[in-house]
mmCIF file of the N, C-alpha and C atoms, coordinates in Angstrom:
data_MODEL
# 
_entry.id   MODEL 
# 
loop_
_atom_site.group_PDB 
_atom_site.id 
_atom_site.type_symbol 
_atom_site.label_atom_id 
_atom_site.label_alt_id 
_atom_site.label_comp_id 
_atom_site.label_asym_id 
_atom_site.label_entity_id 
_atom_site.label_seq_id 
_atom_site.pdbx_PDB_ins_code 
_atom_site.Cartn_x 
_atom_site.Cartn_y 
_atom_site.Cartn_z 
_atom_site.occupancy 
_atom_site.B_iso_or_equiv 
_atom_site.pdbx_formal_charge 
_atom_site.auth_seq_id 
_atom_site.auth_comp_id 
_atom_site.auth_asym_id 
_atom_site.auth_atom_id 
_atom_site.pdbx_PDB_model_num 
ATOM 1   N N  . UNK A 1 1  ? 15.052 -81.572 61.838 1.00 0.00 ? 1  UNK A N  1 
ATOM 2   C CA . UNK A 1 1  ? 15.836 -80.418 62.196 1.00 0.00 ? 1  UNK A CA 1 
ATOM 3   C C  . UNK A 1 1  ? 17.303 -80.811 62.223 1.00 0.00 ? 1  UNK A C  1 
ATOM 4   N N  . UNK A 1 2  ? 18.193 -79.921 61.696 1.00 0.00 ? 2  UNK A N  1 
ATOM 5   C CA . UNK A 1 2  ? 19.696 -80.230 61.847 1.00 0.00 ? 2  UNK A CA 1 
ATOM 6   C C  . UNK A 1 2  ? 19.817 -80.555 63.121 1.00 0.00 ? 2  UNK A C  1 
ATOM 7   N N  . UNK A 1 3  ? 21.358 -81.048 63.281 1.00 0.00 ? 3  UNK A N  1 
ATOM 8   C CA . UNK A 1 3  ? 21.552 -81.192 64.038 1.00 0.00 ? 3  UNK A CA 1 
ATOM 9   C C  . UNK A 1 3  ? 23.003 -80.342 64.683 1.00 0.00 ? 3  UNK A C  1 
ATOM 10  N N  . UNK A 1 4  ? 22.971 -79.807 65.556 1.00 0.00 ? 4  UNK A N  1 
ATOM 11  C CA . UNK A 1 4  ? 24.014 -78.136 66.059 1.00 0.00 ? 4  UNK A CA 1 
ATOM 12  C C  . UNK A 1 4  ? 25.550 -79.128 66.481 1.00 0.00 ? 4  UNK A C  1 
ATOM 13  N N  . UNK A 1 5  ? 26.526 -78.871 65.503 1.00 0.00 ? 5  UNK A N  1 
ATOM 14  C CA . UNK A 1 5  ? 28.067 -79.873 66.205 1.00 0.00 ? 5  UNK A CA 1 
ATOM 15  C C  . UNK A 1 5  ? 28.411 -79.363 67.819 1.00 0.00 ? 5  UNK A C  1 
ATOM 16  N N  . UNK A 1 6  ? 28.617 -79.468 68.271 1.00 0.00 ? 6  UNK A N  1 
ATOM 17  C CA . UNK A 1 6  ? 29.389 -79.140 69.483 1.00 0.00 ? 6  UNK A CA 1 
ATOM 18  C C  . UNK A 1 6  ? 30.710 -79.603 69.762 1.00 0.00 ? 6  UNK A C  1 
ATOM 19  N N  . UNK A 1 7  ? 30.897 -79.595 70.665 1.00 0.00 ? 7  UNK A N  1 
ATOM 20  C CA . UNK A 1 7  ? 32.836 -78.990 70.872 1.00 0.00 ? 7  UNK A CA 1 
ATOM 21  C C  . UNK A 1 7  ? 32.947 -81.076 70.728 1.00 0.00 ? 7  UNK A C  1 
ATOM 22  N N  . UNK A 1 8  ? 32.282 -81.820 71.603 1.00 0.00 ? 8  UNK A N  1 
ATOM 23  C CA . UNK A 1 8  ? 32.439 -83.124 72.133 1.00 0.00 ? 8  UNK A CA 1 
ATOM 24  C C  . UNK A 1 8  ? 32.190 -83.740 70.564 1.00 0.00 ? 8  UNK A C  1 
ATOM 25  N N  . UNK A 1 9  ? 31.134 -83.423 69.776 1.00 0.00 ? 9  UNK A N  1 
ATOM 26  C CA . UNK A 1 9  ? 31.518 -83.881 68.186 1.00 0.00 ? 9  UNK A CA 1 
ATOM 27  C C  . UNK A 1 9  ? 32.439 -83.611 67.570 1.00 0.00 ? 9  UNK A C  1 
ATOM 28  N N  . UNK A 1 10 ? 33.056 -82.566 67.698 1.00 0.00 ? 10 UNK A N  1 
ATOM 29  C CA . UNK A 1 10 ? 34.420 -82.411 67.205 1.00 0.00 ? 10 UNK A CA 1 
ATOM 30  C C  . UNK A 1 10 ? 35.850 -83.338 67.653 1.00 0.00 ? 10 UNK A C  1 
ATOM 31  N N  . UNK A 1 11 ? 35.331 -83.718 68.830 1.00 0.00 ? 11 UNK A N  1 
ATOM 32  C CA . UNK A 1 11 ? 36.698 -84.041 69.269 1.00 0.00 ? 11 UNK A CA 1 
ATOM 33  C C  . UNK A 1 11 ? 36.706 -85.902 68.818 1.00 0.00 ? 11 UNK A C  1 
ATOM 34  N N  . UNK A 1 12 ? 34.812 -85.859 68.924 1.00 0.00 ? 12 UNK A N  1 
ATOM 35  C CA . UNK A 1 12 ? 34.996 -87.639 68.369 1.00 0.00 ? 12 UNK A CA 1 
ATOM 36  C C  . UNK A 1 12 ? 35.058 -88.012 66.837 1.00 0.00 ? 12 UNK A C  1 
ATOM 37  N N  . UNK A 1 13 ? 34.918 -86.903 65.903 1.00 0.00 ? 13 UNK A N  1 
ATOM 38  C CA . UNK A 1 13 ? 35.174 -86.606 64.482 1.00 0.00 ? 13 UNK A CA 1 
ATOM 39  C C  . UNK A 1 13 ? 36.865 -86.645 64.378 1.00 0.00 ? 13 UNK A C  1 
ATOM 40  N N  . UNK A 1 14 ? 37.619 -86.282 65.011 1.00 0.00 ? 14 UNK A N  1 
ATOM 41  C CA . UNK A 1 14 ? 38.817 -85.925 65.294 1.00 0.00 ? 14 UNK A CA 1 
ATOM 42  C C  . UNK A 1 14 ? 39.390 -87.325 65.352 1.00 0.00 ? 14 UNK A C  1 
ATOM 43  N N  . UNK A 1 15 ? 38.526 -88.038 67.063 1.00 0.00 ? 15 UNK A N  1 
ATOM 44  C CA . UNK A 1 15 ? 39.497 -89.164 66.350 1.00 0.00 ? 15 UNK A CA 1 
ATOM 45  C C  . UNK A 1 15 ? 38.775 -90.726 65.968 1.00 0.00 ? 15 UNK A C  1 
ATOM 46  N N  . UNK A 1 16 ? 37.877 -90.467 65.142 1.00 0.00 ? 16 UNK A N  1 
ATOM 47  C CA . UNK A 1 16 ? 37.555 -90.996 64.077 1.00 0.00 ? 16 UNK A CA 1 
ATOM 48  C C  . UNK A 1 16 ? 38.219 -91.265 62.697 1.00 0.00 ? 16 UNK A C  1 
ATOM 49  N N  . UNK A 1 17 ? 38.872 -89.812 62.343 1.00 0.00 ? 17 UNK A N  1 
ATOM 50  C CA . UNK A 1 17 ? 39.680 -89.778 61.175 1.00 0.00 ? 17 UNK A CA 1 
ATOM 51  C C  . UNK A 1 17 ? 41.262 -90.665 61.636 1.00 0.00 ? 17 UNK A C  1 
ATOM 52  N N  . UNK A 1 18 ? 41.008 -91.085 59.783 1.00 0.00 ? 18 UNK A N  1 
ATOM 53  C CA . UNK A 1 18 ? 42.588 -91.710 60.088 1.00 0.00 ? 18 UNK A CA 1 
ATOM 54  C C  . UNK A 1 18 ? 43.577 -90.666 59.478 1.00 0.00 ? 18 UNK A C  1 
ATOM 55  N N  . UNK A 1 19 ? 44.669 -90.934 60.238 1.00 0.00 ? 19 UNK A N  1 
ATOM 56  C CA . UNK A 1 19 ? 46.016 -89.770 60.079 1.00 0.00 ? 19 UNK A CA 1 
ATOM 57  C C  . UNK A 1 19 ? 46.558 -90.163 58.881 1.00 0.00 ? 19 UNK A C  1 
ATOM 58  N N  . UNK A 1 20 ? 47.337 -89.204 58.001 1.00 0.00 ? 20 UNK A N  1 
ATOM 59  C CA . UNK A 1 20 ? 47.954 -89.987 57.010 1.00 0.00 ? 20 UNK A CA 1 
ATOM 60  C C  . UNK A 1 20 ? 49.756 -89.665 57.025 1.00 0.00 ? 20 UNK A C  1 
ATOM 61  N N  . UNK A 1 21 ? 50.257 -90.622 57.082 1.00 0.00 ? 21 UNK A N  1 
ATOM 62  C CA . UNK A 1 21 ? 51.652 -90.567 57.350 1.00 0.00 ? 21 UNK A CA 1 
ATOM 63  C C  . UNK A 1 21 ? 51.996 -89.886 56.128 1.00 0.00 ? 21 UNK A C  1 
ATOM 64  N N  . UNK A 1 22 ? 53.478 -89.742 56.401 1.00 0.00 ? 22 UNK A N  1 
ATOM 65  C CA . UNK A 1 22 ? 54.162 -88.698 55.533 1.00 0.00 ? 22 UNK A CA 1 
ATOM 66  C C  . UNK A 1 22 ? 54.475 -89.533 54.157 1.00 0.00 ? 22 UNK A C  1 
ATOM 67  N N  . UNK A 1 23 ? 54.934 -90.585 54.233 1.00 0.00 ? 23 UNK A N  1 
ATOM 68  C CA . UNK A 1 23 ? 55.171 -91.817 53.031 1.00 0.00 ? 23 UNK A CA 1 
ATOM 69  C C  . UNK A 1 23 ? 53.735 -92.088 52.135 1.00 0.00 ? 23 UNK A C  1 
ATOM 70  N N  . UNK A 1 24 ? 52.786 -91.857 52.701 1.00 0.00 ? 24 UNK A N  1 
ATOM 71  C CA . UNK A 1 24 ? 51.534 -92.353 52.151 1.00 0.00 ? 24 UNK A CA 1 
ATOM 72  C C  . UNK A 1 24 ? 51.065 -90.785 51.755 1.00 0.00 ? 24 UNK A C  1 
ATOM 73  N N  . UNK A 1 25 ? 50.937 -89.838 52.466 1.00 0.00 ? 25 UNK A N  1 
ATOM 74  C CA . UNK A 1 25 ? 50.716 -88.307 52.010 1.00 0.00 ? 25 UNK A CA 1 
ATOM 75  C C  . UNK A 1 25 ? 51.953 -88.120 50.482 1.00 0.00 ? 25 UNK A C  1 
ATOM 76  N N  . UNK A 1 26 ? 52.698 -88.581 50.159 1.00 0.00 ? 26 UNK A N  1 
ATOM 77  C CA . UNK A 1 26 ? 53.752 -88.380 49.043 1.00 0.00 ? 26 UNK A CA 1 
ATOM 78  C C  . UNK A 1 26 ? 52.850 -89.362 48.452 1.00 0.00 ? 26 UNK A C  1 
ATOM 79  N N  . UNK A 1 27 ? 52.557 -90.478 48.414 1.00 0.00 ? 27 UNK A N  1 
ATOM 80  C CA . UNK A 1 27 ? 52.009 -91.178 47.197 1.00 0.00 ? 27 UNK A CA 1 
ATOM 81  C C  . UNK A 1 27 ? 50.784 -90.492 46.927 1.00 0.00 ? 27 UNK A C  1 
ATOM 82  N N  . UNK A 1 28 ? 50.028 -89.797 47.890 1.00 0.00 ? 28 UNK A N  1 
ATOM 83  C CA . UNK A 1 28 ? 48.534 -89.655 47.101 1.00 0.00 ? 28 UNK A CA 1 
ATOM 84  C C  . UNK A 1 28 ? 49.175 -88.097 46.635 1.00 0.00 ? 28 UNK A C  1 
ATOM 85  N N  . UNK A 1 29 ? 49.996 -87.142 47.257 1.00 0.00 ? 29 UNK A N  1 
ATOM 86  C CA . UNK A 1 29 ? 50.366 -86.283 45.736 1.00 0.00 ? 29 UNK A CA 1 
ATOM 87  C C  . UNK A 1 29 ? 50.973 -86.917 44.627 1.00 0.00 ? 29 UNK A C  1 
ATOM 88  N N  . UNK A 1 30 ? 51.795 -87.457 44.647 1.00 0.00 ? 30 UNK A N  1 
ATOM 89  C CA . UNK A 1 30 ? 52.193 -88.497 43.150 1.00 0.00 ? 30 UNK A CA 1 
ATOM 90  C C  . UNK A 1 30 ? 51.103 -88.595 42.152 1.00 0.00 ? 30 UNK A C  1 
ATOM 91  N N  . UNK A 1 31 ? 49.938 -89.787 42.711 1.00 0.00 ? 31 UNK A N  1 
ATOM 92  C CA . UNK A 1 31 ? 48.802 -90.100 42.240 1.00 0.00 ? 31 UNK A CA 1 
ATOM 93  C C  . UNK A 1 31 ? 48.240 -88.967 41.598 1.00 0.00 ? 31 UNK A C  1 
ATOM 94  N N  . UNK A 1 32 ? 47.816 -88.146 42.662 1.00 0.00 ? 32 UNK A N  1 
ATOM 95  C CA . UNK A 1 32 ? 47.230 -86.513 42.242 1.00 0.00 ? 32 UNK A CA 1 
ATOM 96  C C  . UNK A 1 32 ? 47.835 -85.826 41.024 1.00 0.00 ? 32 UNK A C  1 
ATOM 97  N N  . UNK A 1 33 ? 48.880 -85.531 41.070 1.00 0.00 ? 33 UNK A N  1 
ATOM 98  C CA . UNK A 1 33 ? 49.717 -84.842 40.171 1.00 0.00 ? 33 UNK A CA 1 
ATOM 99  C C  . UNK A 1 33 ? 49.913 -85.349 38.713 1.00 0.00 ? 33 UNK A C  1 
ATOM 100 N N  . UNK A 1 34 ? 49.913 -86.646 39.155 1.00 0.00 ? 34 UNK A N  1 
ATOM 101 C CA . UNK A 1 34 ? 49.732 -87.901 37.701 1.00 0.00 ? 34 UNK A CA 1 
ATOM 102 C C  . UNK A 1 34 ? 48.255 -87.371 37.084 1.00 0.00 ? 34 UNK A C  1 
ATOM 103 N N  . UNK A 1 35 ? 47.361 -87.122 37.374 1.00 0.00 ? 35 UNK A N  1 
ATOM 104 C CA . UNK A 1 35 ? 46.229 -86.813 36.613 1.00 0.00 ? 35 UNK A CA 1 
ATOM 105 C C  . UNK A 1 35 ? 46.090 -85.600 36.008 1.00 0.00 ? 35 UNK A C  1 
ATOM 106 N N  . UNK A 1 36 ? 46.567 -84.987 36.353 1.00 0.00 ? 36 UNK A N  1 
ATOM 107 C CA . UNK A 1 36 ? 46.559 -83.453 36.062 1.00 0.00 ? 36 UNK A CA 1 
ATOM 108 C C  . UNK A 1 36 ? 46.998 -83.612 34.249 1.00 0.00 ? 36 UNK A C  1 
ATOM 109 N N  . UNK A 1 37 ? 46.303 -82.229 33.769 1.00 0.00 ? 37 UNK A N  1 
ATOM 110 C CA . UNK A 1 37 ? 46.519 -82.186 32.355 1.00 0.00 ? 37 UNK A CA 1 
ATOM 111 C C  . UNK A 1 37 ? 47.476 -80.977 31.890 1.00 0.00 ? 37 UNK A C  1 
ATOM 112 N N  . UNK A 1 38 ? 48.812 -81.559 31.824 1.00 0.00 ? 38 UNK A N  1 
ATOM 113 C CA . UNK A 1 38 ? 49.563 -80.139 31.459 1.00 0.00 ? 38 UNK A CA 1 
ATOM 114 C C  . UNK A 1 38 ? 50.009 -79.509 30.343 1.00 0.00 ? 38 UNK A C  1 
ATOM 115 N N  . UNK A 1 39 ? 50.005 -78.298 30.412 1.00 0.00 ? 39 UNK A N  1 
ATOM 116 C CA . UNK A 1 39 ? 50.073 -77.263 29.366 1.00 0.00 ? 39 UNK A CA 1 
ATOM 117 C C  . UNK A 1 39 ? 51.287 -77.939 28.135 1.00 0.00 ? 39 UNK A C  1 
ATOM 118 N N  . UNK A 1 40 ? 50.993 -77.968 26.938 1.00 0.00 ? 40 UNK A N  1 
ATOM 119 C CA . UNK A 1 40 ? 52.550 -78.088 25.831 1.00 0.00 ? 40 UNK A CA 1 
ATOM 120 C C  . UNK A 1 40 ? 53.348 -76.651 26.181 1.00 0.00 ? 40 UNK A C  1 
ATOM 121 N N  . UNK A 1 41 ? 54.322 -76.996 25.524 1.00 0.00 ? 41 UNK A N  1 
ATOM 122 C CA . UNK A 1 41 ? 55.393 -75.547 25.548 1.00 0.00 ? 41 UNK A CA 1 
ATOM 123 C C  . UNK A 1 41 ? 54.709 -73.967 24.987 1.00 0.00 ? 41 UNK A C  1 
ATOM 124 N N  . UNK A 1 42 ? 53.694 -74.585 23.771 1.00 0.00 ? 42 UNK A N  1 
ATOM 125 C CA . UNK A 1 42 ? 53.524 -73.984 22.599 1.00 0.00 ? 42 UNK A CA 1 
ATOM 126 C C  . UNK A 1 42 ? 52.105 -73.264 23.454 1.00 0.00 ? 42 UNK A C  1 
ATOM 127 N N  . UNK A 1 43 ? 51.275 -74.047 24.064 1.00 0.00 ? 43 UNK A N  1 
ATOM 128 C CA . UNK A 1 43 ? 50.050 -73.335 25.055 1.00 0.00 ? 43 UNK A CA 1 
ATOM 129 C C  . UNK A 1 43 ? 50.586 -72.399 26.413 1.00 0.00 ? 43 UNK A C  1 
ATOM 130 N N  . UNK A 1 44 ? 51.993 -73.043 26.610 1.00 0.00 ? 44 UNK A N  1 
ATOM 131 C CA . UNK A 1 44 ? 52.504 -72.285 27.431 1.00 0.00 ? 44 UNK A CA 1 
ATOM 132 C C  . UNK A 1 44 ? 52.590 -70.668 26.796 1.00 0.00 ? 44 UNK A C  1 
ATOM 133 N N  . UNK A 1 45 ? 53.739 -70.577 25.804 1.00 0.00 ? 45 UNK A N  1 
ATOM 134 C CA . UNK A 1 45 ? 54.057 -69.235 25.143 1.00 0.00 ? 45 UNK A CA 1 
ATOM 135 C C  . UNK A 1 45 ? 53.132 -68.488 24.519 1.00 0.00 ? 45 UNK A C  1 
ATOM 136 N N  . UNK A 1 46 ? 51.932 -68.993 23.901 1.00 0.00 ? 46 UNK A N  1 
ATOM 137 C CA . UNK A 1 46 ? 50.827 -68.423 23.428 1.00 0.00 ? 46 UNK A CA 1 
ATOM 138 C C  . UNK A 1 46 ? 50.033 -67.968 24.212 1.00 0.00 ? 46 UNK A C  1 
ATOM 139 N N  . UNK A 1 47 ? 49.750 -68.503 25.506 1.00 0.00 ? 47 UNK A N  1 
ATOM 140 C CA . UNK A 1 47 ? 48.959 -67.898 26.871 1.00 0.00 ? 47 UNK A CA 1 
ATOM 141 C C  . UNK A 1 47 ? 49.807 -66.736 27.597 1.00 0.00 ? 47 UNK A C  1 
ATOM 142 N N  . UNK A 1 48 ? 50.821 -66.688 27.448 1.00 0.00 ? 48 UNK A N  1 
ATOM 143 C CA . UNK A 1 48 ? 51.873 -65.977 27.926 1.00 0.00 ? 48 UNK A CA 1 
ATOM 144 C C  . UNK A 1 48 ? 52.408 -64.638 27.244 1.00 0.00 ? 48 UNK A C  1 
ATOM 145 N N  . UNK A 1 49 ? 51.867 -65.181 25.744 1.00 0.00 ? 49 UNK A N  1 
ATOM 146 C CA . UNK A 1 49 ? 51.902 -63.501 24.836 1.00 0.00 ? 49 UNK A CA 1 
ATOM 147 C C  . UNK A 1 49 ? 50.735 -62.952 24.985 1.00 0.00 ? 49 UNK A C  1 
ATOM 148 N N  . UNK A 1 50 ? 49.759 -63.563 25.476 1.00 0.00 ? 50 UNK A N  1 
ATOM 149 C CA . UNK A 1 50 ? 48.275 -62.846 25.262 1.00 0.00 ? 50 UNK A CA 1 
ATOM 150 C C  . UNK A 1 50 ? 48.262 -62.119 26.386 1.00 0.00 ? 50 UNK A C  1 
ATOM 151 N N  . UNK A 1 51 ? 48.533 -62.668 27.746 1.00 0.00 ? 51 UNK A N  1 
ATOM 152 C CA . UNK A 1 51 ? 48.382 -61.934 28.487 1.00 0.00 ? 51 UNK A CA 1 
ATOM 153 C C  . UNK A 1 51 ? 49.503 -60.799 28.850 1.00 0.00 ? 51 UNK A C  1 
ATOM 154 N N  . UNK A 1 52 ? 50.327 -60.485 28.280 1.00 0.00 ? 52 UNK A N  1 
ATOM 155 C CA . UNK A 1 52 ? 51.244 -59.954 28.230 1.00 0.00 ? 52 UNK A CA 1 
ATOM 156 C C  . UNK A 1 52 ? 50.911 -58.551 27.022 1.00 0.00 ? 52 UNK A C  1 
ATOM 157 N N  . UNK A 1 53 ? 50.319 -59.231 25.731 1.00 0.00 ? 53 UNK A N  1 
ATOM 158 C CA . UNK A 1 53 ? 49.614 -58.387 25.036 1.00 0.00 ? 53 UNK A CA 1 
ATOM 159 C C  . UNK A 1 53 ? 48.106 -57.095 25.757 1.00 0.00 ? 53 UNK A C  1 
ATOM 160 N N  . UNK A 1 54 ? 47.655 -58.049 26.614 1.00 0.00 ? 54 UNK A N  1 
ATOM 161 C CA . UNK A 1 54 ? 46.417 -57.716 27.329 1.00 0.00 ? 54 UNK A CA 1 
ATOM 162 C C  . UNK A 1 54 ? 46.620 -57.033 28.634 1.00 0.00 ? 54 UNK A C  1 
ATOM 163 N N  . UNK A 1 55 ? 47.869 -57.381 28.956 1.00 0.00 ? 55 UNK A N  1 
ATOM 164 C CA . UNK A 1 55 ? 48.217 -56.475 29.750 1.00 0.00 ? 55 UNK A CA 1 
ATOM 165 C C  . UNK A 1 55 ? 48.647 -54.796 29.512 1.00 0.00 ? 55 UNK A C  1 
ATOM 166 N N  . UNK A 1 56 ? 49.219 -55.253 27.768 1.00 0.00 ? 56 UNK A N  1 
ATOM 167 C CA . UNK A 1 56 ? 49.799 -53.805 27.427 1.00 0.00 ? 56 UNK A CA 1 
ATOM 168 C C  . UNK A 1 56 ? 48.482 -52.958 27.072 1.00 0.00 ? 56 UNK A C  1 
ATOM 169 N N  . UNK A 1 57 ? 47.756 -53.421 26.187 1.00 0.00 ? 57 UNK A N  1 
ATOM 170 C CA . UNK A 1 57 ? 46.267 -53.180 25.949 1.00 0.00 ? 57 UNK A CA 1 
ATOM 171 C C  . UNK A 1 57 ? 45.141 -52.119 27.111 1.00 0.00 ? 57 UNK A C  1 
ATOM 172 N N  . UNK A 1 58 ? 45.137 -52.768 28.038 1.00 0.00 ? 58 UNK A N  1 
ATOM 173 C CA . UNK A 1 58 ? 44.583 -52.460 29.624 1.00 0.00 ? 58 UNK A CA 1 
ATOM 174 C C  . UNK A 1 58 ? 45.442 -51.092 30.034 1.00 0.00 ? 58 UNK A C  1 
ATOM 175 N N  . UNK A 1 59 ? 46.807 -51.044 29.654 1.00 0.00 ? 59 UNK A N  1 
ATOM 176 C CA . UNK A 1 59 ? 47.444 -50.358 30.027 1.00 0.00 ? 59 UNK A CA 1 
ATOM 177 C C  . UNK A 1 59 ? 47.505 -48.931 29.361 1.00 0.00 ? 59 UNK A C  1 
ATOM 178 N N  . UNK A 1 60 ? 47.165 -49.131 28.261 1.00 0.00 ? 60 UNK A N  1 
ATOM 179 C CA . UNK A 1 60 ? 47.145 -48.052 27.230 1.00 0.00 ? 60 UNK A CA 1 
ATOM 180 C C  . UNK A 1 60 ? 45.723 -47.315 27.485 1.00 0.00 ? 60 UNK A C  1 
ATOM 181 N N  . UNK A 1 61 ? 44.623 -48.454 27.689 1.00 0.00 ? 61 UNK A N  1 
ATOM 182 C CA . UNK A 1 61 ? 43.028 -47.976 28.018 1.00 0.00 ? 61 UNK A CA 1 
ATOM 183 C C  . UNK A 1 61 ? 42.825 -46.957 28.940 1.00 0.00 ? 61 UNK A C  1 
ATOM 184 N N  . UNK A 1 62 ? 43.633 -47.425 30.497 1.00 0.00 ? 62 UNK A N  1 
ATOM 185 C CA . UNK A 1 62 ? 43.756 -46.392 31.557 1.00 0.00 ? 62 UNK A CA 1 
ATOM 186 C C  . UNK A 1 62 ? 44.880 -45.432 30.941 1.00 0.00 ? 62 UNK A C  1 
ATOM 187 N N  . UNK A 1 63 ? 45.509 -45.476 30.795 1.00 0.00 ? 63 UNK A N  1 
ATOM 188 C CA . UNK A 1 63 ? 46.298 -44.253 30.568 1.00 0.00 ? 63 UNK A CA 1 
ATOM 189 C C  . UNK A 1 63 ? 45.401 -43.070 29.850 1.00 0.00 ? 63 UNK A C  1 
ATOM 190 N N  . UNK A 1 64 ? 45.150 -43.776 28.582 1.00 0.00 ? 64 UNK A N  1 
ATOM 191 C CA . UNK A 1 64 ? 44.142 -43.011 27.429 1.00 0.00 ? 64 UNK A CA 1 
ATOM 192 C C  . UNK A 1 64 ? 42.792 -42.241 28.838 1.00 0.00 ? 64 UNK A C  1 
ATOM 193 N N  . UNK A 1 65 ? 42.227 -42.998 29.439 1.00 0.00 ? 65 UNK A N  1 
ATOM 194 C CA . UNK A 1 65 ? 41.137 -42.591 29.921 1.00 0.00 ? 65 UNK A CA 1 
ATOM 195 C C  . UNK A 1 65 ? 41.596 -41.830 31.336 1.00 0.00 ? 65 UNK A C  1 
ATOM 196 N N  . UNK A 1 66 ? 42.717 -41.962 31.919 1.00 0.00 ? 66 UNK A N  1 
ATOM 197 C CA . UNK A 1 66 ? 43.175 -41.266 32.836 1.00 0.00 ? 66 UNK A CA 1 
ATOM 198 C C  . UNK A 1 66 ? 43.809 -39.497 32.240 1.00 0.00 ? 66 UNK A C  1 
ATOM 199 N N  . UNK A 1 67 ? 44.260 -39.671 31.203 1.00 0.00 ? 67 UNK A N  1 
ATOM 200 C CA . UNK A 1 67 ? 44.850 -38.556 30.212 1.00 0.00 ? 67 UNK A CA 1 
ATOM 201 C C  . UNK A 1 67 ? 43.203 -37.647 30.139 1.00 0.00 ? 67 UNK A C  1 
ATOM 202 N N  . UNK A 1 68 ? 42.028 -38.111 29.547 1.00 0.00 ? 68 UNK A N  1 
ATOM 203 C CA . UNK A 1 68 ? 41.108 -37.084 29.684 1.00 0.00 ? 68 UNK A CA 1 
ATOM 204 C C  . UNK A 1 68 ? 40.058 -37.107 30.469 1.00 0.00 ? 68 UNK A C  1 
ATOM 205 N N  . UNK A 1 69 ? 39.820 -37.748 31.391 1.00 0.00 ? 69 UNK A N  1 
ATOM 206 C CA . UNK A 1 69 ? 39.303 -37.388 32.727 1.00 0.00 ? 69 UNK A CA 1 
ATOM 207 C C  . UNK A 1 69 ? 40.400 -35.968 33.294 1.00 0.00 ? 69 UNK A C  1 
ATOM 208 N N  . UNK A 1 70 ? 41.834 -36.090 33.222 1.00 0.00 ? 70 UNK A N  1 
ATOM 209 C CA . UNK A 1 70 ? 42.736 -35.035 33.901 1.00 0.00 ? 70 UNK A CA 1 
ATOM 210 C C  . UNK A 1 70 ? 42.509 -33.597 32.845 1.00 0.00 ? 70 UNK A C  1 
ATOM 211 N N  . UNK A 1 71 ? 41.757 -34.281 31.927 1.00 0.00 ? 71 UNK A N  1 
ATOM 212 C CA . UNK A 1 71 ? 41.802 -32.822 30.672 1.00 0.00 ? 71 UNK A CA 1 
ATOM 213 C C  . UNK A 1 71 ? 40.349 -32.130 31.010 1.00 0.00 ? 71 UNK A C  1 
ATOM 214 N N  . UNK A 1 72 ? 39.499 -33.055 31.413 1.00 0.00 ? 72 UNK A N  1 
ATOM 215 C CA . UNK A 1 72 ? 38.138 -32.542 31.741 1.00 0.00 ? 72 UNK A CA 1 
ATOM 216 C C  . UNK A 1 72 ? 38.202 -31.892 33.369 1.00 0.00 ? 72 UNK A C  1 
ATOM 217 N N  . UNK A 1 73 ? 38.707 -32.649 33.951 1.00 0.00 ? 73 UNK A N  1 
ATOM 218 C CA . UNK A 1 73 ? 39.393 -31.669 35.388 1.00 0.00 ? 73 UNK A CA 1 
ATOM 219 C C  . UNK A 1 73 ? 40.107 -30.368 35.223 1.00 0.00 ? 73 UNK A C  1 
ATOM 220 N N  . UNK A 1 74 ? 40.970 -30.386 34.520 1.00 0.00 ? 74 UNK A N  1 
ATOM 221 C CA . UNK A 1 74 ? 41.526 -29.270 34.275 1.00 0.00 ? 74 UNK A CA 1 
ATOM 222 C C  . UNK A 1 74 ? 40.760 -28.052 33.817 1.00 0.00 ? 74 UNK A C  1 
ATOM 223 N N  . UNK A 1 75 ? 40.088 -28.498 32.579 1.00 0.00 ? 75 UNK A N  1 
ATOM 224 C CA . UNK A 1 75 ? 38.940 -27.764 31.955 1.00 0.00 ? 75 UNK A CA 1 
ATOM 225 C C  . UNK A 1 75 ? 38.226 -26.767 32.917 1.00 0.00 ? 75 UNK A C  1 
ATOM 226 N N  . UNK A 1 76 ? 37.539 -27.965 33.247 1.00 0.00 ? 76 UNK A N  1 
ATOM 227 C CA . UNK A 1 76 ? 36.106 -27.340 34.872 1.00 0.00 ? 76 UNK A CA 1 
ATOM 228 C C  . UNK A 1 76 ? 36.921 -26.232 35.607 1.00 0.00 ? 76 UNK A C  1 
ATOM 229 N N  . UNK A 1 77 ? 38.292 -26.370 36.254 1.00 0.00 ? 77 UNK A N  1 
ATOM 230 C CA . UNK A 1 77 ? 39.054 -25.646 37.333 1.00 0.00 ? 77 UNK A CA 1 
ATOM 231 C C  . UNK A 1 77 ? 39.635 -24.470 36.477 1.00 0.00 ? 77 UNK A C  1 
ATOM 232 N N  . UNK A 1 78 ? 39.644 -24.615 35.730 1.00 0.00 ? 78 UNK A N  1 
ATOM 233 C CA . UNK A 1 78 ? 40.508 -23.213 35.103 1.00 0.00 ? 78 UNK A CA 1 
ATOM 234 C C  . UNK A 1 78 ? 39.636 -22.629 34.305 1.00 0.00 ? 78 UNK A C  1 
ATOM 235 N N  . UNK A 1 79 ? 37.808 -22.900 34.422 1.00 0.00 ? 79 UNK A N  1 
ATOM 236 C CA . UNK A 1 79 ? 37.100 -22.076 33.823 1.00 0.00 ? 79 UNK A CA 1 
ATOM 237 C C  . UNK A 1 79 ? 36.546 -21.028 34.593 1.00 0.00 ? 79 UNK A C  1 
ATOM 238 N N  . UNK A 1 80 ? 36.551 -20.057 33.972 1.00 0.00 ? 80 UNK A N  1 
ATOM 239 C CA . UNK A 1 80 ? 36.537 -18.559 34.718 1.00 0.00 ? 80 UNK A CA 1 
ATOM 240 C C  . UNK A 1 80 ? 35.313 -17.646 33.510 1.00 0.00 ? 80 UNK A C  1 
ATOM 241 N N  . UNK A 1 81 ? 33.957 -18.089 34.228 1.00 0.00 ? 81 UNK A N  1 
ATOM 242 C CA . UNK A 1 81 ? 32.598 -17.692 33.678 1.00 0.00 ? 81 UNK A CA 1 
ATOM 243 C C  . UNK A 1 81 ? 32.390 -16.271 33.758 1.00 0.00 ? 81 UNK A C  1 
# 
């Protein structure tokens, strides 16, 4: 059966951990950041027209589909059977 933390495990988890100073917290982002795989210029601007394209795209879709949903509303309300 698990076992349930309580407040007194927390506090000896607490200081169990080691602190990390501010000089040593800057090297392990350094480290970190060093691995990372970054974008060329060229993946930059090409990701950046697409969604920009896809944004206009999306934009035209709702409009288009907001334009006759308001035509089929209109329709229904101003029909006089």
């Amino acid at each position: 059966m698990a076992k349930i933390p309580t407040k007194t495990d927390d506090k000896t988890d607490a200081a169990v951990r080691k602190r990390t100073g501010p000089l040593e917290f800057i090297q392990q982002v350094r480290q970190e950041t060093s691995k990372v795989t970054w974008p060329t210029w060229k993946e930059t601007w090409v990701t950046t027209v697409m969604v920009v394209l896809l944004a206009i795209l999306a934009a035209i879709f709702f409009f288009l589909v907001d334009q006759v949903i308001g035509l089929l509303i209109s329709t229904i309300l101003n029909f006089r059977g």
